[in-house]
TIRO-2110 file (N, C-alpha, C; in Angstrom, 1 decimal):
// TIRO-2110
9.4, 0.4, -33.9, N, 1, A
10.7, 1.0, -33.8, CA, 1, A
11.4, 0.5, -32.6, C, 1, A
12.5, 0.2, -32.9, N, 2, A
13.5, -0.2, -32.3, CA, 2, A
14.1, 0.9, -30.8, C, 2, A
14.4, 0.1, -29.8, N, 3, A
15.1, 1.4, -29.0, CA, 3, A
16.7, 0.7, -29.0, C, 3, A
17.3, 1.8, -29.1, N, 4, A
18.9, 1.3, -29.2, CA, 4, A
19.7, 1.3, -27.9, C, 4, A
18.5, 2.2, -27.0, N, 5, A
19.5, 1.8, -25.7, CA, 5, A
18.2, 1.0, -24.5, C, 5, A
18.4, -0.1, -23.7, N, 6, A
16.6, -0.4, -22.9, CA, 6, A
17.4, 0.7, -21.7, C, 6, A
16.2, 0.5, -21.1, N, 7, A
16.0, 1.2, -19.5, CA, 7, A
16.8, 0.5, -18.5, C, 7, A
17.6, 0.8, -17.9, N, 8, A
18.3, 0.4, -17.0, CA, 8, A
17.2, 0.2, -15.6, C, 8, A
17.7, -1.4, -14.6, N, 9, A
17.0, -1.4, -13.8, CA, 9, A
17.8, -0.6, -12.8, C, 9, A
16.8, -0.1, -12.1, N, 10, A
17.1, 0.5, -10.7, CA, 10, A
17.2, -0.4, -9.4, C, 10, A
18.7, -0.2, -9.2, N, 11, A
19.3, -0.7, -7.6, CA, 11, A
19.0, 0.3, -6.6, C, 11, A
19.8, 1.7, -6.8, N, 12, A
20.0, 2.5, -5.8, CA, 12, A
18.3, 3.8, -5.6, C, 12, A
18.6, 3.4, -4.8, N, 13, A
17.4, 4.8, -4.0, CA, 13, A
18.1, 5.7, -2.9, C, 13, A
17.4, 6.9, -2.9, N, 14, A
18.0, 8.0, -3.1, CA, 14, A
17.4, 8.0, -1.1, C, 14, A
17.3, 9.0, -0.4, N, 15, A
16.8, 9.0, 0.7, CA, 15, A
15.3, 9.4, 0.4, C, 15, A
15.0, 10.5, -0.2, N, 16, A
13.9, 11.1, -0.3, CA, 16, A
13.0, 10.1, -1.3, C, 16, A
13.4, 9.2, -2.6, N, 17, A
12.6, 8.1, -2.8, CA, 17, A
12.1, 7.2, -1.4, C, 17, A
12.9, 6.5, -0.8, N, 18, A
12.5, 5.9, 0.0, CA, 18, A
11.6, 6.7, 1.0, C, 18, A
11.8, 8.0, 1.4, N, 19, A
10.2, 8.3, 2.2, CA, 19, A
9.4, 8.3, 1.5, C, 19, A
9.4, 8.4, 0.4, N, 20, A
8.3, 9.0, -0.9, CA, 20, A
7.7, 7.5, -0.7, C, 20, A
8.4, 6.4, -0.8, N, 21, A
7.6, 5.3, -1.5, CA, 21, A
7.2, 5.0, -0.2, C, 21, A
7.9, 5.5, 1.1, N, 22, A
7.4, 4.9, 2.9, CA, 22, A
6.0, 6.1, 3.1, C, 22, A
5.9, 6.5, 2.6, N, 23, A
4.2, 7.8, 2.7, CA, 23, A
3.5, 7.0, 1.5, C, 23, A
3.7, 6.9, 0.2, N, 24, A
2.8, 6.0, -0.8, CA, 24, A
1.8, 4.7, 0.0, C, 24, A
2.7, 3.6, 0.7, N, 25, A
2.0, 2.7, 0.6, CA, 25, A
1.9, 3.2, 2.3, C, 25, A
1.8, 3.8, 3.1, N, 26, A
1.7, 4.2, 4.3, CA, 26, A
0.3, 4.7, 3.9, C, 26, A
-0.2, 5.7, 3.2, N, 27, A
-1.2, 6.4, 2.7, CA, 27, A
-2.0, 5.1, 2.6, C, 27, A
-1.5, 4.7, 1.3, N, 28, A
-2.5, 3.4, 0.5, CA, 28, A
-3.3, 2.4, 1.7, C, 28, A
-2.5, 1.8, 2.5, N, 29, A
-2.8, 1.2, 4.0, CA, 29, A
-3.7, 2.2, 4.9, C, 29, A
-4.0, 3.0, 4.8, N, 30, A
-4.8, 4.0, 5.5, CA, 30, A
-6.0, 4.1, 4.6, C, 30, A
-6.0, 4.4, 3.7, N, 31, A
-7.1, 4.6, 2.4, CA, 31, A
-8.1, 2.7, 2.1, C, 31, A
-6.9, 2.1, 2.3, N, 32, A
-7.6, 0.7, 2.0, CA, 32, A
-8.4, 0.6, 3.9, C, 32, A
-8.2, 0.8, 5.0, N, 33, A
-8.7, 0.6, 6.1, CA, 33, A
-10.4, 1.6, 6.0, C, 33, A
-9.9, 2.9, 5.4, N, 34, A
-10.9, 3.3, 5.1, CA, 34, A
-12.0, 3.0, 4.4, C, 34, A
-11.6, 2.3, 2.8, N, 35, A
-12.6, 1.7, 2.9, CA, 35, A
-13.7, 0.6, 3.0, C, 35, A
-13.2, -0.1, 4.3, N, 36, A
-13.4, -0.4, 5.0, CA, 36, A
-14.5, 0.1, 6.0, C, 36, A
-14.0, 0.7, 6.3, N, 37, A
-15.2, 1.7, 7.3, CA, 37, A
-16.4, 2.0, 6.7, C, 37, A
-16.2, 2.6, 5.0, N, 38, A
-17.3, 3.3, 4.4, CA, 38, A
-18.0, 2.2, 3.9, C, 38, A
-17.8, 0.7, 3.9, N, 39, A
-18.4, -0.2, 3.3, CA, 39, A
-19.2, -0.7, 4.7, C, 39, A
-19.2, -0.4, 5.6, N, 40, A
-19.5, -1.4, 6.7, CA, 40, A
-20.9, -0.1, 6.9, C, 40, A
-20.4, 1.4, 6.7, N, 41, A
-21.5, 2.2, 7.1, CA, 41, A
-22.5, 2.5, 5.8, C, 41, A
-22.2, 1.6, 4.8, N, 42, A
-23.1, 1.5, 3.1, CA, 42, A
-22.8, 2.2, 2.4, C, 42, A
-21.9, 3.0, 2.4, N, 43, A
-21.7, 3.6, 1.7, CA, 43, A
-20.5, 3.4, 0.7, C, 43, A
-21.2, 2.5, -0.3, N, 44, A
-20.7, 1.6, -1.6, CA, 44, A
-20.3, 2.5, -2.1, C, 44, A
-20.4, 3.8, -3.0, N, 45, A
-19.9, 4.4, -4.2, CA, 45, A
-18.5, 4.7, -3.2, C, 45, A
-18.7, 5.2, -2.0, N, 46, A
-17.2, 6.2, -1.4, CA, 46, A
-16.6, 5.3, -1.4, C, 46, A
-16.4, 4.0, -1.1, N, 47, A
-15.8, 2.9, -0.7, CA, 47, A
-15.0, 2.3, -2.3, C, 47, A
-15.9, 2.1, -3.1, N, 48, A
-15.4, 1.7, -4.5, CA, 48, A
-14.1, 2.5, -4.6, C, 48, A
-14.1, 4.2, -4.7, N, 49, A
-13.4, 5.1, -5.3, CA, 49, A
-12.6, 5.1, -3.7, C, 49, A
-12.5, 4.8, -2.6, N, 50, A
-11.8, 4.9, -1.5, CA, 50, A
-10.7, 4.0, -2.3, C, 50, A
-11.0, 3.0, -2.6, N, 51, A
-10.4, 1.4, -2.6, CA, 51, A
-9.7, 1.4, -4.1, C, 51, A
-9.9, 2.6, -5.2, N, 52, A
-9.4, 2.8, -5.8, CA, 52, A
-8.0, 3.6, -5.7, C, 52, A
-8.3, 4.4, -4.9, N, 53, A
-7.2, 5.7, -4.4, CA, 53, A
-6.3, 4.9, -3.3, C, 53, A
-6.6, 3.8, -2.6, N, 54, A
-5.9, 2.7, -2.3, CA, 54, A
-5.0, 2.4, -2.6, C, 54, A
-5.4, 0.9, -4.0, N, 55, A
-4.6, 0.7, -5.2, CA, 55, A
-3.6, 1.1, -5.6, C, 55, A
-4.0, 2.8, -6.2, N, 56, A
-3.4, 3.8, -7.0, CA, 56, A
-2.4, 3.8, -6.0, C, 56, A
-2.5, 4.4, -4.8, N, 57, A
-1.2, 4.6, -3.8, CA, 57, A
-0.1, 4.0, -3.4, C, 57, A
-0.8, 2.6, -3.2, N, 58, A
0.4, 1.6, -3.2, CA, 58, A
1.1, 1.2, -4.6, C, 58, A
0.7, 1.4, -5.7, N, 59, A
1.2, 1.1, -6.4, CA, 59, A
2.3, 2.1, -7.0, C, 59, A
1.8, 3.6, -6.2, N, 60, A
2.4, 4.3, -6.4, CA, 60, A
4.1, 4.0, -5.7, C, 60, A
3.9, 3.3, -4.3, N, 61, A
4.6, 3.0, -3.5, CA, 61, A
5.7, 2.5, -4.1, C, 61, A
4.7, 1.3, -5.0, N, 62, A
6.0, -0.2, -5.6, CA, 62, A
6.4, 0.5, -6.9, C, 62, A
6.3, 1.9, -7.1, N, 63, A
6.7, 2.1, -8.4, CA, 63, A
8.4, 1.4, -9.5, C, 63, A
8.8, 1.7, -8.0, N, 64, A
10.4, 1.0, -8.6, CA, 64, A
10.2, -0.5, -9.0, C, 64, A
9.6, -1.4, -8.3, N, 65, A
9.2, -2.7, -8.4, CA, 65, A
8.8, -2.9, -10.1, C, 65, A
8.0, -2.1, -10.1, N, 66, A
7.2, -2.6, -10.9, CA, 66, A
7.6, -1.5, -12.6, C, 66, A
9.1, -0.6, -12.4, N, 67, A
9.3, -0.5, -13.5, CA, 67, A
10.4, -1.6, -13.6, C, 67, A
11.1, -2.1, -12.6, N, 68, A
12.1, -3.4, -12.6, CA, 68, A
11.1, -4.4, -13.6, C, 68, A
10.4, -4.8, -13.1, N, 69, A
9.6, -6.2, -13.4, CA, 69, A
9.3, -5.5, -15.0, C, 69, A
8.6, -4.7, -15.2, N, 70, A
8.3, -4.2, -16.6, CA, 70, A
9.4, -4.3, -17.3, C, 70, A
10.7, -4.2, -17.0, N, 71, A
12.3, -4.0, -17.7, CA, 71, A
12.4, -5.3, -18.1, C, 71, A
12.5, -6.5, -16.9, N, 72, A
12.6, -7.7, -17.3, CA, 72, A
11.9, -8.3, -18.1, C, 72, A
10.4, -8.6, -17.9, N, 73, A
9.1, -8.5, -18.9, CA, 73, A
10.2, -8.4, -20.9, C, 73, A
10.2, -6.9, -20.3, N, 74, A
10.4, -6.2, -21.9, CA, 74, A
11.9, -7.5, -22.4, C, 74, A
12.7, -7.2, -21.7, N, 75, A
13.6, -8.1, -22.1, CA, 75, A
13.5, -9.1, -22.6, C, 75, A
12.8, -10.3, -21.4, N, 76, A
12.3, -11.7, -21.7, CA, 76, A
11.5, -11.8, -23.5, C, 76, A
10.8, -11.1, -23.5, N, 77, A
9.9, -10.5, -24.8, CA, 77, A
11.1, -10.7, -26.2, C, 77, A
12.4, -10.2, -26.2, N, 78, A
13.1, -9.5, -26.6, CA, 78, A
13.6, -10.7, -28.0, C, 78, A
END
């Protein structure tokens, strides 16, 4: 199925996005230092899922990024 209208990329951010995405990867960079720590004291399982919740965060960060690039992606596809 067809979409008749695509997604518009996002320019503008709002104030409260921009803290939102400056606490995301601010988190993510604390969480990835973390595990860090838990890998050094053996503790592999906390460290796996530390470094997961990492990931997740920053990526929460680049969310705009990365629905931009998905838009273009879809496009190029097109």
């Amino acid at each position: 199925m067809k979409r008749t209208q695509s997604a518009k990329v996002r320019k503008h951010r709002s104030r409260g996005e921009m803290i939102s995405t400056f606490i995301y990867i601010l988190v993510g960079v604390f969480f990835a230092g973390e595990t860090r720590v838990l890998f050094d004291e053996g503790e592999v399982g906390s460290a796996i899922l530390m470094g997961l919740f990492a990931c997740a965060s920053i990526a929460g960060g680049l969310r705009f990024h990365i629905h931009n690039l998905w838009h273009r992606i879809s496009e190029l596809r097109k």
